[in-house]
C-alpha positions as CSV (number, residue, x, y, z in Angstrom):
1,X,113.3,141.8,96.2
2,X,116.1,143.9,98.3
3,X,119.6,142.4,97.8
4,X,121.7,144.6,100.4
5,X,125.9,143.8,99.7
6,X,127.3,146.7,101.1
7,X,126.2,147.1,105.2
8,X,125.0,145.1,108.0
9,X,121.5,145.8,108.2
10,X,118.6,146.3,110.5
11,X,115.3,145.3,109.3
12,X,112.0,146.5,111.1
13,X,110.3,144.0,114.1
14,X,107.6,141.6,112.8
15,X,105.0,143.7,114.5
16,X,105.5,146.4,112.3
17,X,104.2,143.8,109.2
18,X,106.6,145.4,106.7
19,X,110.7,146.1,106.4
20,X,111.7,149.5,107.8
21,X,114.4,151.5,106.1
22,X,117.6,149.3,105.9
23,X,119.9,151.4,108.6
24,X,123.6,150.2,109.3
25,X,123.6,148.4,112.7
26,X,125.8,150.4,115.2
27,X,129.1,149.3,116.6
28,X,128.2,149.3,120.0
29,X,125.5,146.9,118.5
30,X,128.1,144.1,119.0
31,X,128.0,143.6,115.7
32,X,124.2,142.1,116.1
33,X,121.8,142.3,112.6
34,X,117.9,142.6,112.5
35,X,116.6,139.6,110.2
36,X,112.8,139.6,111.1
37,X,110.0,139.1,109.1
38,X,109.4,141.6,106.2
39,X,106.8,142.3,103.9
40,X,109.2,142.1,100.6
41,X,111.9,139.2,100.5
42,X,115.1,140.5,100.9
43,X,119.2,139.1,100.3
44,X,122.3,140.0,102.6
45,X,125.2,139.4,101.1
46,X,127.7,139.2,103.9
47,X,130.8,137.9,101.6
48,X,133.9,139.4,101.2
49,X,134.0,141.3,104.3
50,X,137.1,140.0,105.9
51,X,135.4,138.2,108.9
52,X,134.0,141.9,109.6
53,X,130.2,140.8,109.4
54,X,127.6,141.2,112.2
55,X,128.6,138.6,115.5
56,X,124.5,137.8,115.8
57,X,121.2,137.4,114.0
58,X,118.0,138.0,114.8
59,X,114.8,137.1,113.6
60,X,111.2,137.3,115.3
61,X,110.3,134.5,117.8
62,X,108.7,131.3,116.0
63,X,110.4,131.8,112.5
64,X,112.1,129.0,110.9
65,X,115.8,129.1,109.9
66,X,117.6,126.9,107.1
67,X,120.9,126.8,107.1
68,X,122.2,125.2,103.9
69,X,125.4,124.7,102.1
70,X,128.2,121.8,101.0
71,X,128.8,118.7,103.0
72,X,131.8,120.1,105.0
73,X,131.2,123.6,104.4
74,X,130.7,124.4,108.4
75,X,126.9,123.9,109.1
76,X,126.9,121.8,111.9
77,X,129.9,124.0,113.3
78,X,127.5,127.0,112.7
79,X,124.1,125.7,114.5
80,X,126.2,123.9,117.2
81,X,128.0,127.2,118.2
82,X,125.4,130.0,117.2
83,X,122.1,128.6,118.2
84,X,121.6,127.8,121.8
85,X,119.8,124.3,121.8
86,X,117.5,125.4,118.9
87,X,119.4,123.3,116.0
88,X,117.8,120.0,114.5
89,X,121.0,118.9,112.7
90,X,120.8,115.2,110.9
91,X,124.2,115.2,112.2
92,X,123.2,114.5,115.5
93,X,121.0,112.0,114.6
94,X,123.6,110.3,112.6
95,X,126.1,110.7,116.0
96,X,123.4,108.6,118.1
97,X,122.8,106.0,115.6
98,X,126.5,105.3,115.2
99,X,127.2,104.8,119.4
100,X,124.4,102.1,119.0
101,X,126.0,100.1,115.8
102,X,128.6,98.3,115.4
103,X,131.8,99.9,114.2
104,X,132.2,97.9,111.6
105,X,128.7,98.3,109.8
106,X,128.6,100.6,106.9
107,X,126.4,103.7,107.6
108,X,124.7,103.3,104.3
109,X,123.4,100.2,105.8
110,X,121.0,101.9,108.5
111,X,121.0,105.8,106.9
112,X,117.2,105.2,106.0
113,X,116.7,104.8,109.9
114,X,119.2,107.9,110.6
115,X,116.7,109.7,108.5
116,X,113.5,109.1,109.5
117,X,114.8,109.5,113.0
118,X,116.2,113.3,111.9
119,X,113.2,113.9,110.5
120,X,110.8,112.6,113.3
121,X,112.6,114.8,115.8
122,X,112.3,117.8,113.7
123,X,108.6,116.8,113.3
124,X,108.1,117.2,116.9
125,X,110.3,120.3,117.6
126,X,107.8,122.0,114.7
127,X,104.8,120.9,116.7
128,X,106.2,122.7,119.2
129,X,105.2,125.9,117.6
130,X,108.9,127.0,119.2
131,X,111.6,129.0,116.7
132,X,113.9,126.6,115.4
133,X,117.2,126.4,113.0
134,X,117.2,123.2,110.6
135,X,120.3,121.8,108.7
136,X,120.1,121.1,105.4
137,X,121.7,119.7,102.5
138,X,120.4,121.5,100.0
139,X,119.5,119.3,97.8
140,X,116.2,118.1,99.7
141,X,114.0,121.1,98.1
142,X,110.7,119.1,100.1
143,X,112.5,120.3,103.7
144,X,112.0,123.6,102.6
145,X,108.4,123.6,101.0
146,X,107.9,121.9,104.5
147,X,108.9,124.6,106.6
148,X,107.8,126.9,104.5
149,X,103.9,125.8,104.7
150,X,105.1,125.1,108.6
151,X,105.9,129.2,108.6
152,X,102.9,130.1,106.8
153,X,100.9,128.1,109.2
154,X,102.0,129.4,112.2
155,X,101.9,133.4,110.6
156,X,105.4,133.5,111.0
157,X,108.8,133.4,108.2
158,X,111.1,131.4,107.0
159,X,114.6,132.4,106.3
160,X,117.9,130.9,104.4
161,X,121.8,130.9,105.7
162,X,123.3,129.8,103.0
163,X,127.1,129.2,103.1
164,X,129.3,129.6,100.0
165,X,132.6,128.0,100.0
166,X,134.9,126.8,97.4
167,X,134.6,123.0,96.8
168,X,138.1,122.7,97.8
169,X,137.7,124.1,101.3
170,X,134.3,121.2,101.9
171,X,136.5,118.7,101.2
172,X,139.0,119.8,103.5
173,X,136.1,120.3,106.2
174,X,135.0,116.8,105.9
175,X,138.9,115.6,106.2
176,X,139.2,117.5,108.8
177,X,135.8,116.0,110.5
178,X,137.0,112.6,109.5
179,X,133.9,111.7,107.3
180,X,133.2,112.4,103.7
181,X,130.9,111.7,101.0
182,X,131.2,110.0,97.9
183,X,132.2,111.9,94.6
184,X,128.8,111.6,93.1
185,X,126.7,112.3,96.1
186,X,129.0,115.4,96.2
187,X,128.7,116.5,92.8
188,X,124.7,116.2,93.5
189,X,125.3,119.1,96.7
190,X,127.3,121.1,94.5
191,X,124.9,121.3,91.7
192,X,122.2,121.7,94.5
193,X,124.0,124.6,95.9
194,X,125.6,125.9,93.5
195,X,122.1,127.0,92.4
196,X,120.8,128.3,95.1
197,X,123.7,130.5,96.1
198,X,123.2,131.7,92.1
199,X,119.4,132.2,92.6
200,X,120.0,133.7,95.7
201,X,122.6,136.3,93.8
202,X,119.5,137.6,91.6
203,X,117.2,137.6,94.2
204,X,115.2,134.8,93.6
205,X,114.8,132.8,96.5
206,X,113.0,129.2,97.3
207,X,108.8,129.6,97.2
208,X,108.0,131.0,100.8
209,X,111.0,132.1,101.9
210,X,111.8,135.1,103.5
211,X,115.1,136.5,103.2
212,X,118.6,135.0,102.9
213,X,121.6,135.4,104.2
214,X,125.2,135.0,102.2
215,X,128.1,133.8,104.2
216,X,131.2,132.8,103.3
217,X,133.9,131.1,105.7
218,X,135.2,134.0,107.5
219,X,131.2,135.6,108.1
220,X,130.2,132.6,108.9
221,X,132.9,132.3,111.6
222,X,132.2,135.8,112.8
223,X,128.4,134.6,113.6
224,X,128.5,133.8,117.3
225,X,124.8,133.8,118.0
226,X,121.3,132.9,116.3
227,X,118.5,134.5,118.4
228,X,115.0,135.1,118.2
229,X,113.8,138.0,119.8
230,X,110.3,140.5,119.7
């Protein structure tokens, strides 16, 4: 296991079947950072950098991208303005299944169909064999032995963005959004996360994965794009 904290890094094309020396990107790069498949799972710790982290990530086309953190943290900001129609967010879901009820129902009442629906539609955008970047709560461990046998089967990786930010500043995010969660569903995501941030910090990361990415608020607002590219 690599765990690279101090440069944006470049690591080699999935057709070479194994990392290349880590290399700082250029700035005439645009900021952009090689994330494609690698022979050895490796961490980039892009915290703590003053919003100075790379603008774009890119993996190989077909790998699978998790992007995990607190409810409020900035995940659905993140997929909806870095990843150019290939986010399966249960957000959305949750968006078209509220137009259709009424206003005064509870969502608790029809989350089980909210659900299965997120999860049908992600079914069908894996079948598609096409690259694809999946919201997650983190603390729904089967999504990601899912993908990750999904990855396997189609030769290709999976990979974790996982965003680290301060309790404090996820509640603020889901005031801001107008939509919370309870206190004990949101001790369950900081327990959830809280781990995998620490298991990412020692380099151990979820069976099947890749690599991981670190980001806390100001690297994750630096991210413009999430590409996939040979």
């Amino acid at each position: 296991m690599r765990i690279q904290r101090t440069e944006v890094y470049a690591a080699g094309g999935a057709a070479a079947g194994a990392a290349s020396p880590a290399r700082p990107v250029r700035p005439r790069a645009a900021g952009r950072a090689r994330a494609t498949t690698a022979s050895v799972p490796t961490v980039r710790d892009l915290r703590e950098r003053s919003g100075r982290g790379p603008r774009a990530l890119v993996f190989a086309p077909g790998d699978l991208v998790v992007v995990s953190g607190l409810p409020g943290s900035g995940k659905s900001t993140l997929i909806a303005r870095a990843c150019a129609g290939r986010g399966v967010d249960s957000q959305d879901a949750r968006e078209r299944w509220e137009r259709r009820m009424p206003a005064a129902l509870p969502y608790a009442v029809y989350r089980p169909l909210v659900r299965l629906a997120h999860y049908a539609g992600l079914r069908r955008r894996l079948r598609s064999g096409e690259a694809v970047v999946v919201h997650d709560c983190g603390t729904q461990a089967w999504v990601r032995r899912w993908l990750a046998r999904e990855a396997t089967r189609r030769g290709r990786a999976l990979h974790l963005l996982l965003l680290d930010v301060t309790p404090g500043d996820a509640r603020q995010g889901q005031r801001d959004r107008g939509r919370g969660v309870s206190g004990y569903a949101f001790g369950r995501h900081r327990r959830a996360v809280g781990r995998l941030v620490r298991d990412a910090e020692r380099g151990a990361l979820p069976a099947g994965c890749a690599s991981a990415v670190l980001l806390d608020r100001p690297a994750a607002a630096a991210l413009r794009q999430i590409t996939f590219a040979a």
